[in-house]
VOPAGU-2260 file (C-alpha; in pm, 1 decimal, decimal comma):
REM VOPAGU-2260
SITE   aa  ch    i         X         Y         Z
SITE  UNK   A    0   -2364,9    2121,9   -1170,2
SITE  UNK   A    1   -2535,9    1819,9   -1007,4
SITE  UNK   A    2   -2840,4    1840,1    -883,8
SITE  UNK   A    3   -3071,3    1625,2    -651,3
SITE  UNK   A    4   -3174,2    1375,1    -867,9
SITE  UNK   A    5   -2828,3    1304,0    -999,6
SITE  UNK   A    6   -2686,5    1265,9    -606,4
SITE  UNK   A    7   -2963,8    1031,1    -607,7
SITE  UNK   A    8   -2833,9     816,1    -925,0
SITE  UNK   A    9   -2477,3     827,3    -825,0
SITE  UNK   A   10   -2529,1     699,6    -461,9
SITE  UNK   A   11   -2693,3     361,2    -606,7
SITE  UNK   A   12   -2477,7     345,1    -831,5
SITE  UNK   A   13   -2202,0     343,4    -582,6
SITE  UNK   A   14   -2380,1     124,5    -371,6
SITE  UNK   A   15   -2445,3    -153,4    -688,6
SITE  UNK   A   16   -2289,5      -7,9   -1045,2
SITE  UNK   A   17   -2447,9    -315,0   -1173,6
SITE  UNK   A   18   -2794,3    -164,1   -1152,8
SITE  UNK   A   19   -2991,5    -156,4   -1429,8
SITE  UNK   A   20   -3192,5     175,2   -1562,6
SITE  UNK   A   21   -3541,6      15,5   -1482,8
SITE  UNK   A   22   -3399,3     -90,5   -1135,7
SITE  UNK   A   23   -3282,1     241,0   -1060,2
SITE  UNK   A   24   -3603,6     404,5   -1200,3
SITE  UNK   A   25   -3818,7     161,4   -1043,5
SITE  UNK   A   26   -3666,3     269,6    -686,7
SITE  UNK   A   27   -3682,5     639,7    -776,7
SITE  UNK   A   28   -4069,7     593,1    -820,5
SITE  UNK   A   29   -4112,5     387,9    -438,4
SITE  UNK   A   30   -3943,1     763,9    -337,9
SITE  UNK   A   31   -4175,5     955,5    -568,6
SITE  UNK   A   32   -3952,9    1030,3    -836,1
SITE  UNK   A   33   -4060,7    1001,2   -1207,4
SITE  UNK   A   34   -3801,5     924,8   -1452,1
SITE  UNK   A   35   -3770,9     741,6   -1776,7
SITE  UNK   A   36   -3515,2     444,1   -1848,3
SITE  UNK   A   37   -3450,8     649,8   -2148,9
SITE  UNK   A   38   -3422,8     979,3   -1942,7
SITE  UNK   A   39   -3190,4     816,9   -1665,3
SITE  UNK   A   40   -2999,0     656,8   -1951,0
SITE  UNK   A   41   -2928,6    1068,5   -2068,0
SITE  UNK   A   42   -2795,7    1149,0   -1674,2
SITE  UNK   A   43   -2580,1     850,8   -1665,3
SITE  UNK   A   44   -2416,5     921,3   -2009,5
SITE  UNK   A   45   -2407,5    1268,6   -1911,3
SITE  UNK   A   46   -2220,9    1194,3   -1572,3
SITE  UNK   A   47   -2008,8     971,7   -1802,0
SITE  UNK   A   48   -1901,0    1216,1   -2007,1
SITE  UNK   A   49   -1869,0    1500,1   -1735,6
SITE  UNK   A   50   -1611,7    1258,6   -1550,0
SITE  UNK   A   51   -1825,7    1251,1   -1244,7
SITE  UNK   A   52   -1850,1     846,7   -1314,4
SITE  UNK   A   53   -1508,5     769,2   -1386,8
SITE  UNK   A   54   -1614,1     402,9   -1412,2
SITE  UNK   A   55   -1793,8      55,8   -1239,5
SITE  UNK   A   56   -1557,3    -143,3    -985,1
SITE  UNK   A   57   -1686,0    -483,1    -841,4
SITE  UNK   A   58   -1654,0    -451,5    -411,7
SITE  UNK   A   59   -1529,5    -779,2    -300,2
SITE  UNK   A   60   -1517,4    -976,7       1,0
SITE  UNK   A   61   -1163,6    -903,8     105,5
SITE  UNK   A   62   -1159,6   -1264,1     336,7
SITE  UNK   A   63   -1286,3   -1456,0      53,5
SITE  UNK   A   64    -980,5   -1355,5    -172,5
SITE  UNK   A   65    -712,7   -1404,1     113,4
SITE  UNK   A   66    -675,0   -1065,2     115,8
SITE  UNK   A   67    -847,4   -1008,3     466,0
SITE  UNK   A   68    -570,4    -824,7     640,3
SITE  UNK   A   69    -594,7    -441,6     612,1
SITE  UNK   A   70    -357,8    -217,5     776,3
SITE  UNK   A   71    -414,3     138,2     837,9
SITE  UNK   A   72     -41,5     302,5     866,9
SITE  UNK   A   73      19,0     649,5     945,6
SITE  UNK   A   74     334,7     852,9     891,1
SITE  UNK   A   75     457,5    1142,7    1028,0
SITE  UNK   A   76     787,5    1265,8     796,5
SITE  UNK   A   77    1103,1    1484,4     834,5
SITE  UNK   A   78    1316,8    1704,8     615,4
SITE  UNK   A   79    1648,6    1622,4     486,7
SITE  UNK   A   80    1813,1    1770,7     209,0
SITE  UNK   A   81    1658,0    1579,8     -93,0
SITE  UNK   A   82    1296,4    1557,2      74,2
SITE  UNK   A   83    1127,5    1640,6    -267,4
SITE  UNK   A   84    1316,3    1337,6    -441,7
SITE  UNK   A   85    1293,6    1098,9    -138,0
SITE  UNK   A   86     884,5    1203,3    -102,2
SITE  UNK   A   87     860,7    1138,2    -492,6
SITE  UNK   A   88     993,9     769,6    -460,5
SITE  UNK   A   89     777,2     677,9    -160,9
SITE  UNK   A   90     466,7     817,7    -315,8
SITE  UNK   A   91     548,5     615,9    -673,4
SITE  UNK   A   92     645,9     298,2    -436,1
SITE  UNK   A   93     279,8     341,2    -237,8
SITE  UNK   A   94     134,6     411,2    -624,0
SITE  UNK   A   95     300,2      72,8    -729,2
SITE  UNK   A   96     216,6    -110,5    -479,0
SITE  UNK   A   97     -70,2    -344,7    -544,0
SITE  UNK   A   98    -142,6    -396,8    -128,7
SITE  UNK   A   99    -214,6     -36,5    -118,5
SITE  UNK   A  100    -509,9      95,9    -192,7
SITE  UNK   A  101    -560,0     426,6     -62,3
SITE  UNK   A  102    -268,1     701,7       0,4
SITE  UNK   A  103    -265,0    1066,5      67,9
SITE  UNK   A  104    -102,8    1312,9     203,2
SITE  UNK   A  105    -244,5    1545,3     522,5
SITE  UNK   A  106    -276,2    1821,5     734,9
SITE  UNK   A  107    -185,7    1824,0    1043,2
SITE  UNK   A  108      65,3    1614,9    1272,8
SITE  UNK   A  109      48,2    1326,0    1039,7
SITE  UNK   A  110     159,2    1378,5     699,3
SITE  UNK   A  111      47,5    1067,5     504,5
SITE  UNK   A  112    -241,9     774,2     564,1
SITE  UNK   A  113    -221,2     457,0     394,2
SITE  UNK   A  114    -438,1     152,4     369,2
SITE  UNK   A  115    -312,8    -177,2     291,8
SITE  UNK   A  116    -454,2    -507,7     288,0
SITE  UNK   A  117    -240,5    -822,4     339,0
SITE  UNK   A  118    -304,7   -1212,8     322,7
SITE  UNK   A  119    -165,6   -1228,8     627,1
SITE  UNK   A  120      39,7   -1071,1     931,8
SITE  UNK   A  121     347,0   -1185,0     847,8
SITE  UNK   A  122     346,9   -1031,5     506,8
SITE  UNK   A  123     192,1    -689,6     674,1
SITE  UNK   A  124     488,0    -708,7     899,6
SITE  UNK   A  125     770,9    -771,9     636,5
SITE  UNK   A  126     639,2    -512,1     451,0
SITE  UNK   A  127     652,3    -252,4     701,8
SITE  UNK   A  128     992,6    -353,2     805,1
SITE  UNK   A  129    1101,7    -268,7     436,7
SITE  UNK   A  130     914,6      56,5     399,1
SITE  UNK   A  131    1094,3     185,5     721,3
SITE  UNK   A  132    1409,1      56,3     589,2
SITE  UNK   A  133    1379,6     223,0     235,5
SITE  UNK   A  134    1242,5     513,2     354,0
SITE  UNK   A  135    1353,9     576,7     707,7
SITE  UNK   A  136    1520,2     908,5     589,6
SITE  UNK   A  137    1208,9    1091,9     559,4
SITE  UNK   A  138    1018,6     883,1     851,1
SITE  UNK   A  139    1000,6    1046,4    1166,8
SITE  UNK   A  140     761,2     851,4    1319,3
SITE  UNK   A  141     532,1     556,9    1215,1
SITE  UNK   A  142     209,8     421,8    1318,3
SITE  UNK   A  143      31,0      96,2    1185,2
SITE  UNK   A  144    -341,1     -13,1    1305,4
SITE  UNK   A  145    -456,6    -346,8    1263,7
SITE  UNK   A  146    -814,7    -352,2    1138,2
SITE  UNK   A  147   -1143,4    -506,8    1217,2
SITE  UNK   A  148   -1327,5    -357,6     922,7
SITE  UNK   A  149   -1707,8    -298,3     947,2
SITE  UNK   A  150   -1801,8     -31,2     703,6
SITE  UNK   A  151   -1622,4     -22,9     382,2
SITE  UNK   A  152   -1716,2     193,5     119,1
SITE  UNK   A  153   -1916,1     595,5     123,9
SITE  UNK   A  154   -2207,8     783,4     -48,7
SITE  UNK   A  155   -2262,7    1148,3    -156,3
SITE  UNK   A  156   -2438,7    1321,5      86,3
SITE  UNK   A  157   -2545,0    1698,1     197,4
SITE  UNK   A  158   -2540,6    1986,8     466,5
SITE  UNK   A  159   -2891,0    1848,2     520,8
SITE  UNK   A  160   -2882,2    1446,9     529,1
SITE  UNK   A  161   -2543,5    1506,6     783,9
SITE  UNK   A  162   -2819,0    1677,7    1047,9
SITE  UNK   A  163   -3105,6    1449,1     916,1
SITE  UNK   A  164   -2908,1    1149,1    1092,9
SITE  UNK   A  165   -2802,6    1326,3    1349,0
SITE  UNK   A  166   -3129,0    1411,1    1476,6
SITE  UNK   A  167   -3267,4    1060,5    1398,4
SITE  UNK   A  168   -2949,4     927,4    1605,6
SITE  UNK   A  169   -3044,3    1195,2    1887,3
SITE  UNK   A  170   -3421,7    1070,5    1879,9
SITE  UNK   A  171   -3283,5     689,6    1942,9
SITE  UNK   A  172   -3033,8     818,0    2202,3
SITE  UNK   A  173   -3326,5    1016,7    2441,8
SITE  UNK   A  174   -3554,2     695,5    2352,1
SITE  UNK   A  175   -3260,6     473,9    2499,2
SITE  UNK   A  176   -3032,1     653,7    2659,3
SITE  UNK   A  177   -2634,0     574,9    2662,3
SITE  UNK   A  178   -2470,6     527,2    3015,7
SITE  UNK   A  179   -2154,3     777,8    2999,8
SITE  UNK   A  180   -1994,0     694,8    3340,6
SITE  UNK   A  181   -1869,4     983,4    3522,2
SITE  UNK   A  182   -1979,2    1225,9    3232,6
SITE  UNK   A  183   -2336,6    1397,0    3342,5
SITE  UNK   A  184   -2261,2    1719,6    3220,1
SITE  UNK   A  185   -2092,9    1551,9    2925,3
SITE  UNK   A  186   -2158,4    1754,1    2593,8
SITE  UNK   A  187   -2251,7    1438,6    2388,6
SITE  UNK   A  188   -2610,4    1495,7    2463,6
SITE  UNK   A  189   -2565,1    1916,4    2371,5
SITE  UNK   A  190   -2568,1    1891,0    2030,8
SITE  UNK   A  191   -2756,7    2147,4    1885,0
SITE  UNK   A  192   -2956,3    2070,5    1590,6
SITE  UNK   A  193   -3022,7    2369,3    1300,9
SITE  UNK   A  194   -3320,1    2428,8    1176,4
């Protein structure tokens, strides 16, 4: 079971895995957090060998390594006869397939997301061509989204931080208030916070 402190280690670790233990303690004390480097070393090893840190991956500039072209595709499939086998060879082609890096299936009226990242649009495009081709059997309708990426990446987070920024975001929206043409009854300002 994790508790707060470990939340605490695992978000800057995703945020910099390169972090050393005095770093990381050092910014638990500005928050008022005591900790060894020894005892932090115990939690990380711990995490370790729970296999809640599966392991340290660098986050690159995806422009600076001509890969700067992400495409978010989404799929909506059919049914023939061999579904099962057809939906096992597009999920090992998508698993294969070093310009995709996230896949999964959903809920819903679209039954698979994919990102991709390209080097350019002419590869994005012969590639989705292909995909369509190979697996057009089982497609019954696709959607691709050129991106202009401006977040990349996520933290653990609770109940409690969700309506923490909310209510921070709420405070800057009275302070400044948004001009919703047309909407004055609109229910974006009507969220209620929960004590």
């Amino acid at each position: 079971m994790l508790d707060d402190l470990d939340k605490k280690i695992l978000n800057m670790l995703i945020s910099n895995g390169r972090q050393s233990t005095r770093a990381i303690t050092k910014k638990l004390a500005e928050e008022g957090i005591k900790i060894s480097e020894r005892g932090l070393g115990k939690r990380i090893a711990r995490l370790e060998r729970e296999k809640v840190i599966l392991g340290y991956t660098a986050i690159i500039d995806m422009k600076k390594v001509n890969m700067g072209y992400p495409r978010l595709v989404t799929v909506k499939l059919s049914s023939p006869k061999n579904f099962v086998q057809r939906l096992g060879e597009m999920r090992e082609y998508l698993t294969n397939a070093p310009f995709c890096d996230f896949s999964a299936r959903s809920n819903g009226s679209i039954d698979w997301i994919e990102l991709k990242f390209f080097n350019t649009k002419e590869q994005a495009n012969m590639e989705a061509d292909l995909y369509r081709t190979w697996f057009g059997d089982i497609i019954e309708d696709y959607q691709s989204y050129d991106l202009d990426v401006y977040k990349f990446g996520w933290q653990l987070f609770e109940e409690k931080d969700f309506h923490s920024f909310i209510q921070r975001m709420h405070k800057k929206v009275e302070e400044k208030p948004i001009a919703l043409s047309n909407k004055k009854n609109s229910n974006y300002f009507k969220y209620q916070l929960s004590a």
